[in-house]
C-alpha positions as CSV (number, residue, x, y, z in Angstrom):
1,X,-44.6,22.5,-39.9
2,X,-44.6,19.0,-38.5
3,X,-42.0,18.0,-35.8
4,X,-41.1,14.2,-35.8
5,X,-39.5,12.4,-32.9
6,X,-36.5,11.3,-33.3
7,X,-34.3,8.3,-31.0
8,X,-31.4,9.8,-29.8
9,X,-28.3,8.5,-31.5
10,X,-26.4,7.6,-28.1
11,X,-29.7,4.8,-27.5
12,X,-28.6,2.4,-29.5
13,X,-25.2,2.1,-28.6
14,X,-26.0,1.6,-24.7
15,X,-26.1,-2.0,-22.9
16,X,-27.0,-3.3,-19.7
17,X,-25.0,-2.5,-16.6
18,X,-22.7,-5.1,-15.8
19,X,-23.4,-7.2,-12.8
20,X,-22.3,-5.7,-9.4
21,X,-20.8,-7.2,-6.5
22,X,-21.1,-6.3,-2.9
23,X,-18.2,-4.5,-1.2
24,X,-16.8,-5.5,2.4
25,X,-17.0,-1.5,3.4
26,X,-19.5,0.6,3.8
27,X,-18.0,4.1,4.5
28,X,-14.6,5.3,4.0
29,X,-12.5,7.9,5.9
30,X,-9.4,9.6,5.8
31,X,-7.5,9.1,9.5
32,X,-6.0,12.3,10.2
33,X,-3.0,11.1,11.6
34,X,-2.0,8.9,9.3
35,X,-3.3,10.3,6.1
36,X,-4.8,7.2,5.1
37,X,-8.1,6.0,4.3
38,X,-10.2,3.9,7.0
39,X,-12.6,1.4,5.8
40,X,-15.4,0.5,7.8
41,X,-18.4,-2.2,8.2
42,X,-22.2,-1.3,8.3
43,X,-21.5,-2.2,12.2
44,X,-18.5,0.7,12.3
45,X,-15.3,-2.3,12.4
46,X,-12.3,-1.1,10.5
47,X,-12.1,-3.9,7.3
48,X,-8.5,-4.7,6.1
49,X,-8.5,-3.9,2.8
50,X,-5.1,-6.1,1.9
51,X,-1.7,-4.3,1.9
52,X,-0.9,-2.2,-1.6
53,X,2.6,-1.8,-2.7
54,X,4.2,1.9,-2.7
55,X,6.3,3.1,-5.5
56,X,9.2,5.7,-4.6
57,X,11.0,7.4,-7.1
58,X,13.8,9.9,-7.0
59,X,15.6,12.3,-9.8
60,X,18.8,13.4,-9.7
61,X,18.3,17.1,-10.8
62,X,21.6,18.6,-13.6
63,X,24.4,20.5,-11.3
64,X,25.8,22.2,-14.1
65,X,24.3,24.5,-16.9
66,X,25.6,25.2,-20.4
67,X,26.5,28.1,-22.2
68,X,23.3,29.5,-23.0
69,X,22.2,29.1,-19.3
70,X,20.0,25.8,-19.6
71,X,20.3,22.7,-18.0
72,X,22.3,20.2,-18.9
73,X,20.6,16.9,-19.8
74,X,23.1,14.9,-17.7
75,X,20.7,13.2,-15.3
76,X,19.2,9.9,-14.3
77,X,15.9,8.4,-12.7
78,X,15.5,5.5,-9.8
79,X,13.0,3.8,-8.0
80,X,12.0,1.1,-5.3
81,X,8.9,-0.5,-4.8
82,X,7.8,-2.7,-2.2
């Protein structure tokens, strides 16, 4: 019995990685404090990475149940963001 090689079927679907850029940070932490990450430079300066806006949402949960013990569907959604 003769074994013949055969390409793998995922090699011709793959391309070239697309060009990379360098990044302003070199390590990344989480400050313990504030629960946030820390960026740093290969020299160990904090790099500001730009604020990001923060979404908070709230739910107003049914009060009241029906008959067979359920919640109602009486209840509505709301959010900020900033």
């Amino acid at each position: 019995m003769q074994h013949t090689q055969l390409r793998p079927w995922g090699v011709g679907r793959m391309r070239p990685y697309p060009s990379t850029c360098a990044q302003p940070f070199a390590t990344v932490a989480i400050d313990p404090v504030t629960q946030l990450g820390v960026f740093r430079d290969r020299r160990g300066q904090v790099v500001e990475m730009g604020k990001h806006g923060t979404s908070r949402g709230t739910e107003t949960q049914p009060q009241s149940t029906n008959l067979d013990s359920r919640n109602d569907t009486d209840h509505d959604h709301d959010s900020t963001q900033d």
